[in-house]
C-alpha positions, 0 to 999 in steps of 0.5 A: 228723278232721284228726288221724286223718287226720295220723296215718294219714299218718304210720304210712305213712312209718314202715312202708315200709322203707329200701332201702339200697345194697349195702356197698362194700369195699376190696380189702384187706377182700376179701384179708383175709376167710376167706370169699374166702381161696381166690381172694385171688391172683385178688382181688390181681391183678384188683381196683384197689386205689382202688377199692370193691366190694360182694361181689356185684361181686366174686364176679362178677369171680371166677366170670368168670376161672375160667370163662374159657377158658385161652390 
């Protein structure tokens, strides 16, 4: 009864998943992706170059500056 007890235990651990935190990037990454080729002058200029990223933080950073209100 132990053991079937030890092995329940043990396909409990197996099925829950992992969560993992979302990739981080450099910038240069970013610059060189087809996916943000149209917005690399925005990347250039706003994102720090120490720096990581995961795409969620940079197409953030995109959507604030084109909707921000021009001076």
């Amino acid at each position: 009864m132990a053991s079937s007890k030890v092995k329940e235990t043990a396909q409990q651990e197996v099925e829950q998943p992992v969560e993992l935190p979302p990739a981080r990037y450099v910038v240069r990454q970013f610059i060189q992706s087809e996916t943000y080729s149209a917005d690399r002058d925005i990347l250039t200029a706003l994102l720090d170059e120490g720096q990581l990223y995961t795409p969620a933080e940079v197409q953030a950073i995109i959507n604030k500056f084109k909707n921000q209100e021009a001076l």
